[in-house]
C-alpha positions in Angstrom: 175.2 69.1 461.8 176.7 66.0 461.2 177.5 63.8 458.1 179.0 60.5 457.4 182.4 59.6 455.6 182.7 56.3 454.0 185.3 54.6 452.5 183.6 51.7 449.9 184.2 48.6 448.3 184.9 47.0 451.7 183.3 43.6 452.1 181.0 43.0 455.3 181.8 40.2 457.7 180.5 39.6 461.0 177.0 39.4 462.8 174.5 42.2 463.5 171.5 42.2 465.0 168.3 44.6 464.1 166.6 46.9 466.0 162.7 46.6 467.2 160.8 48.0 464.5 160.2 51.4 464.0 157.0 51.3 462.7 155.0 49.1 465.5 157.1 51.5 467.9 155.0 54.4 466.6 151.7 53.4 467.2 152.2 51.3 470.2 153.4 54.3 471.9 150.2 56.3 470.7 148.3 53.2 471.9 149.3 53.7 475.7 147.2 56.5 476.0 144.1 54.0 475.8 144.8 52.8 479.3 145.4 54.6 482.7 147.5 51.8 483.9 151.1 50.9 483.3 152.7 49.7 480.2 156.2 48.9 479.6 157.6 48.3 476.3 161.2 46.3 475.4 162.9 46.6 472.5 162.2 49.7 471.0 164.3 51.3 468.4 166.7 54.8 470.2 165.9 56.2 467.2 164.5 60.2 466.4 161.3 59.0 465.3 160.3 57.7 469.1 161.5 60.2 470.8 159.6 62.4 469.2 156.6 60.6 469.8 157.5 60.3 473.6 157.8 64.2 473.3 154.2 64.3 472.3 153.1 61.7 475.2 154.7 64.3 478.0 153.1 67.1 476.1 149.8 65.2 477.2 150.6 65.0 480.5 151.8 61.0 480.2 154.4 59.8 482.4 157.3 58.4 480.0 160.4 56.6 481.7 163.2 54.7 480.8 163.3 51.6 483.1 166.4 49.9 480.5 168.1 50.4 477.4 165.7 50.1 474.5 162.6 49.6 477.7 160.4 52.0 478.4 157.8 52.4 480.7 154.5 54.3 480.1 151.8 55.6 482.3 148.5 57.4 480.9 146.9 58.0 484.5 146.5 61.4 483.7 146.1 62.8 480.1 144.9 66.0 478.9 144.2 67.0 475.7 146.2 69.9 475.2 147.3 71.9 472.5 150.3 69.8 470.3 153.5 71.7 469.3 152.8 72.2 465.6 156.6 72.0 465.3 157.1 68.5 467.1 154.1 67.3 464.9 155.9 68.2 461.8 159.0 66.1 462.6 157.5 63.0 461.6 153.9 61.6 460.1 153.4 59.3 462.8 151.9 62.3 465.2 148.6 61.8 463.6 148.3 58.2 465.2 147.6 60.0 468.6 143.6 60.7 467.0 142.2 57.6 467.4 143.6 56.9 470.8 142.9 60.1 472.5 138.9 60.6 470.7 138.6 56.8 472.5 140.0 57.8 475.9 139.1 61.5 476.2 136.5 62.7 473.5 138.8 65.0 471.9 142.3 66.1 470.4 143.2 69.2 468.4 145.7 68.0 466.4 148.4 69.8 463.7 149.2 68.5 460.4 151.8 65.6 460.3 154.5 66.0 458.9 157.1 62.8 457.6 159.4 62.1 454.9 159.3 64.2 451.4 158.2 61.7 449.2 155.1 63.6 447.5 151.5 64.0 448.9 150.9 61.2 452.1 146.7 62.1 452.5 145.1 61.8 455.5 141.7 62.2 454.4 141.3 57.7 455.2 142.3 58.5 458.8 139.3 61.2 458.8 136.8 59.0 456.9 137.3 56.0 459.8 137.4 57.9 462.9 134.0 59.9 461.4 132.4 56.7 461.0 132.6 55.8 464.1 131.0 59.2 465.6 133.5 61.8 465.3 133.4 64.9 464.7 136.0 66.9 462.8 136.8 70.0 461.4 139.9 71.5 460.0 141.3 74.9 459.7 145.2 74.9 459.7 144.8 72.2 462.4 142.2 69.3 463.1 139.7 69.8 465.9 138.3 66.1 466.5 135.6 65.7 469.5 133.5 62.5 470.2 131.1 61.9 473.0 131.1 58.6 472.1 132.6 56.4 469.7 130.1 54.0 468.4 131.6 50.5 466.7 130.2 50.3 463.1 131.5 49.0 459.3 134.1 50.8 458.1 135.5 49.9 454.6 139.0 52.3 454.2 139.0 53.6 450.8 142.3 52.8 450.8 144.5 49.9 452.7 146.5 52.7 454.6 149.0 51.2 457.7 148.5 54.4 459.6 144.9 54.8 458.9 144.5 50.9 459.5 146.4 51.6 463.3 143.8 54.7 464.0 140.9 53.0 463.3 141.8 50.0 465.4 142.8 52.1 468.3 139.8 54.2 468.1 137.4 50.8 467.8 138.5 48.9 470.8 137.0 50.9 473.7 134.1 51.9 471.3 130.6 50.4 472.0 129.8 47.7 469.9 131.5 45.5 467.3 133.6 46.9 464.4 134.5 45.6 461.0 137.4 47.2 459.1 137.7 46.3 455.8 140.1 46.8 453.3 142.5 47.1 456.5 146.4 46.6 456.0 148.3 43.6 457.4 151.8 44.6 457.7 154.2 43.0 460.3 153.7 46.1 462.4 150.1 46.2 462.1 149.7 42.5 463.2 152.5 43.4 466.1 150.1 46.3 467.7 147.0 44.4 467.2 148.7 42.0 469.1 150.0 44.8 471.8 146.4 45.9 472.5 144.9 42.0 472.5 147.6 41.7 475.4 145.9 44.6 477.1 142.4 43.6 477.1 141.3 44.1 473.9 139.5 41.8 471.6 140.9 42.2 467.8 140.1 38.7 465.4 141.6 37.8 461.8 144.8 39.5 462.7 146.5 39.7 459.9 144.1 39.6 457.4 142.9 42.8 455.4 139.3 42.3 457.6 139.8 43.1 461.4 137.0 42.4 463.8 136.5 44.2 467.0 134.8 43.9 470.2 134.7 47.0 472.1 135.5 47.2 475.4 135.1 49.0 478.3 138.6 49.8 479.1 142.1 48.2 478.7 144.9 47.0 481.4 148.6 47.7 481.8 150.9 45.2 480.5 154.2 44.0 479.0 155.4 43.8 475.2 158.4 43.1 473.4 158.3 44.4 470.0 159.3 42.7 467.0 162.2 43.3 464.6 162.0 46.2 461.8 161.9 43.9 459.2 162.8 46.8 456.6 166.6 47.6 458.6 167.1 43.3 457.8 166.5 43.9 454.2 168.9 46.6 454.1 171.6 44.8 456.2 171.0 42.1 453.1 171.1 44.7 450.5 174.7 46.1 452.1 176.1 42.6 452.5 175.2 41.9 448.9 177.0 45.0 447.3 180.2 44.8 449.3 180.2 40.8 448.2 180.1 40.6 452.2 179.3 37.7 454.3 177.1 38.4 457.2 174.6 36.7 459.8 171.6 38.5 460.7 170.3 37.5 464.6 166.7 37.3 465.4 165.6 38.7 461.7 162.2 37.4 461.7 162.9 36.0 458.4 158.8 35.3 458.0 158.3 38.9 457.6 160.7 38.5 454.3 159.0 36.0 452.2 157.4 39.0 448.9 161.2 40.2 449.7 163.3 37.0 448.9 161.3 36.2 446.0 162.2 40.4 444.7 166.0 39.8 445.8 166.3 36.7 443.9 165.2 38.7 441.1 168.7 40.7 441.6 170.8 37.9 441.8 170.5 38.2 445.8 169.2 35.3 448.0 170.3 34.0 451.9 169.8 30.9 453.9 167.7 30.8 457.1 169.2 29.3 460.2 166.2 29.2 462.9 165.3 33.3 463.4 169.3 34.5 461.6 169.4 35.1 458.2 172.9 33.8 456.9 173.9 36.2 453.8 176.7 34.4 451.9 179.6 36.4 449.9 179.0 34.3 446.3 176.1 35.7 445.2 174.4 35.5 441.6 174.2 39.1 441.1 172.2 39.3 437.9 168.9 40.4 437.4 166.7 37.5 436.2 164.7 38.0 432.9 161.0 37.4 432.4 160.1 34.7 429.8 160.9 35.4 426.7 164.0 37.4 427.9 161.5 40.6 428.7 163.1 43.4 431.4 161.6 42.2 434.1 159.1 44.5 436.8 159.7 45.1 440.2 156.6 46.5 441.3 155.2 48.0 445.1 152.2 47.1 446.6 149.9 46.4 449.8 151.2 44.0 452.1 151.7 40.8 451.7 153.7 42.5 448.2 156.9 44.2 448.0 156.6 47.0 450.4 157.4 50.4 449.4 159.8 51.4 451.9 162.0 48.9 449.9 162.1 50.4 446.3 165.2 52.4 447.3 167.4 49.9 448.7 166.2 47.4 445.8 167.3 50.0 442.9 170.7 50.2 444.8 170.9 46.5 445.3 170.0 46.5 441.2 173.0 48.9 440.3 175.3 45.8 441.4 173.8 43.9 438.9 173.8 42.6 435.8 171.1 43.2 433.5 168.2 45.6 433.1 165.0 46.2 435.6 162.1 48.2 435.7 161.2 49.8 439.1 157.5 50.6 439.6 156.2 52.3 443.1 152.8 53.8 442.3 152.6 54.6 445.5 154.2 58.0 446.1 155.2 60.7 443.3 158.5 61.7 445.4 160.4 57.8 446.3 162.4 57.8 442.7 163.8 61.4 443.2 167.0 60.2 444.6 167.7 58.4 441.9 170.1 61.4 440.5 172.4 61.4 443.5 173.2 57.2 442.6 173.5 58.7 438.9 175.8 61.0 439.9 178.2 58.2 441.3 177.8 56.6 438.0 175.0 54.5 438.2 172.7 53.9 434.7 169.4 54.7 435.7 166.9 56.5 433.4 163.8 58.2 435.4 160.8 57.5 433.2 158.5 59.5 435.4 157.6 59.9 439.3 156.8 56.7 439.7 158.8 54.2 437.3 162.4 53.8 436.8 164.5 51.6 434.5 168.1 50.3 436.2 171.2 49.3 433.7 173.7 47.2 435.9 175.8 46.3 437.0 177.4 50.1 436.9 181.0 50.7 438.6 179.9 53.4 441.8 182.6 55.8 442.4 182.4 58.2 445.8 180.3 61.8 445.7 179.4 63.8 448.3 175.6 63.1 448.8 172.5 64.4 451.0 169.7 62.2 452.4 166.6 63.3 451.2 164.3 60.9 453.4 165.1 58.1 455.6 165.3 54.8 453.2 166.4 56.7 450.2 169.4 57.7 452.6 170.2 54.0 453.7 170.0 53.5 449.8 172.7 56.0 449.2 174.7 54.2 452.2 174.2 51.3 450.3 175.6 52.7 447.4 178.5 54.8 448.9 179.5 51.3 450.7 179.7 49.8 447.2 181.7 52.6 445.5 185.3 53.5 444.4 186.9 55.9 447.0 185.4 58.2 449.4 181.8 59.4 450.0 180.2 61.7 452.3 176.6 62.2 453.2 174.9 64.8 454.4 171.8 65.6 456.6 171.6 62.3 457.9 168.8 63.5 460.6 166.8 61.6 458.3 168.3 58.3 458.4 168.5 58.8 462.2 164.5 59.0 462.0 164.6 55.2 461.3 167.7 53.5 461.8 169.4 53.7 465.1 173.4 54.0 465.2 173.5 52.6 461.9 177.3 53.9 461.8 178.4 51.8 464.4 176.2 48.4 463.1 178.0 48.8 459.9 181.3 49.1 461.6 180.9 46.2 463.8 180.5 44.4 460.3 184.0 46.0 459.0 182.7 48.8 457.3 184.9 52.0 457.0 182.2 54.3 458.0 182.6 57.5 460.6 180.2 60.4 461.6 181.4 63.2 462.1 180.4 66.9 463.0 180.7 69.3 459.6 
């Protein structure tokens, strides 16, 4: 076990640049296993999460090599659909994104339940409803038995605009026969960054981007090259760390694009930056006060499907909101368990009341003072980095396994910005 010691209220200076993103890593990996050729992949995240997913790649008999740091080459020439280790499914959510590629390629996976962060119920039952409608079969008992002699394109409107769910059904519809719509599809970064991937490897995927995907079915896909995108989500937290150590920082090939719903939420805080070409330039004087609605109403800061806030946000946000001055109401309908944390930034002093599972009202700006802490899931434990970099004194944080899961040698990226930060073994 290991936790990190960290010594606040120094301000950032320096440059940084992100990793690829996790979450176009994920399925991108699970989408090698459509083609029987070779695929190599640069600039993906050495981060938990991936490895894991490589884990479950070998278990299916797929080559997986690493030809450079952060490059990786893949080959699917021979993949059988054996039984998953329910235990290396249950490190992380993504697992289930091996359905769609595997019913497409071999006509079958048994599959355990995923497992992922604790942040209340994640249901799967969208993934089931797409990859049934186009001509699977699937039954569960304590795992998922899915079999397909043929997947056969057809309309599919997802009950819900689910990323993962999205990413199997696109996966699963381009070596079906016959056209697909999917409706109601999400359009994050990473979703637009795989149906890119897969274009590059033969398939034919239209209105990328948009929340209606077309797809042409072919009969199989090439090998290829890709260079994944930057995780849009580790930017925003490099601008939420800069902003609460009054720090100074430039953030290389951020993709600021992928940041517009975010800017307009951080100006909200008092927090904005400047964009030179693909850096983000995060200055040291900023507002730091939490912009009323007219009238002087507390103002909302509310989730939702992309191209709105994104969820994975809320917890840095409510950190960022600690820092200042005013009153905000956080809203993330999304998932029962993201506000939990919220006692472990009270703890260090912060003014936060928990309404209910989902809402939460923030009092700034609060004076942080260090606490020994434990990372429940991977963003609310960059919050709590967040917070501990802000803060009087020393903190330590625990179980940081999780943070691993999605940011890679986030330790050493903070000290390269002046941070006092160690890991060390407990």
């Amino acid at each position: 076990m290991e936790q990190l010691i960290i010594e606040g209220q120094i301000p950032l200076r320096g440059e940084v640049t992100p990793s690829g993103n996790k979450n176009a890593a994920l399925p991108m990996l699970a989408a090698c296993v459509l083609t029987g050729e070779t695929v190599i992949l640069h600039n993906v995240p050495d981060i938990s999460d991936v490895h894991s997913m490589m884990d479950l790649l070998r278990q299916l008999g797929i080559a997986v090599e690493a030809v450079a740091p952060h490059s990786w080459k893949i080959r699917a020439a021979d993949v059988h659909p054996a039984d998953l280790d329910p235990e290396s499914c249950r490190r992380m959510r993504a697992s289930i994104l091996l359905a769609g590629p595997m019913l497409a390629r071999k006509g079958k996976i048994r599959l355990p339940v995923p497992g992922g962060d604790f942040i209340g119920r994640r249901r799967v039952d969208t993934h089931i409803l797409a990859l049934r409608s186009l001509g699977a079969e699937i039954s569960y008992r304590r795992m998922f038995d899915m079999k397909a002699d043929r997947l056969i394109g057809t309309d599919i409107l997802l009950d819900e605009a689910s990323v993962t769910a999205t990413e199997n059904a696109v996966m699963a519809s381009v070596l079906a026969k016959g056209h697909t719509i999917i409706r109601n599809a999400a359009s994050e970064p990473h979703v637009q960054d795989l149906c890119t991937f897969l274009n590059s490897l033969g398939a034919k995927i239209l209105h990328i981007g948009s929340n209606v995907l077309k797809i042409e079915g072919v009969k199989g896909l090439h090998g290829g090259e890709y260079t994944l995108g930057a995780d849009y989500l580790e930017v925003a937290s490099f601008i939420g760390a800069a902003a609460v150590t009054g720090g100074k920082i430039r953030i290389r090939n951020a993709q600021p694009e992928h940041l517009a719903m975010s800017r307009l939420v951080f100006r909200r805080l008092g927090v904005d930056w400047e964009v030179d070409g693909g850096d983000i330039l995060v200055s040291a004087n900023q507002k730091m006060s939490i912009e009323q609605d007219l009238g002087g109403a507390i103002p909302e800061i509310k989730t939702n499907v992309w191209p709105a806030f994104p969820t994975d946000l809320t917890s840095i946000a409510i950190t960022v909101a600690t820092q200042a001055q005013g009153t905000v109401l956080f809203h993330d309908w999304m998932f029962p368990g993201r506000m939990y944390f919220t006692d472990k930034l009270v703890s260090m002093g912060a003014r936060i009341i928990l309404c209910d599972p989902h809402r939460a009202i923030v009092q700034g700006k609060s004076e942080l003072a260090g606490e020994q802490l434990e990372s429940p899931d991977i963003r609310a434990g960059m919050s709590l980095i967040l917070a501990a970099l802000a803060a009087k004194g020393t903190s330590k944080i625990r179980n940081i396994s999780q943070i691993d899961r999605g940011y890679e040698r986030i330790h050493e990226k903070l000290q390269s910005l002046g941070a006092a930060i160690q890991r060390v073994a407990v």
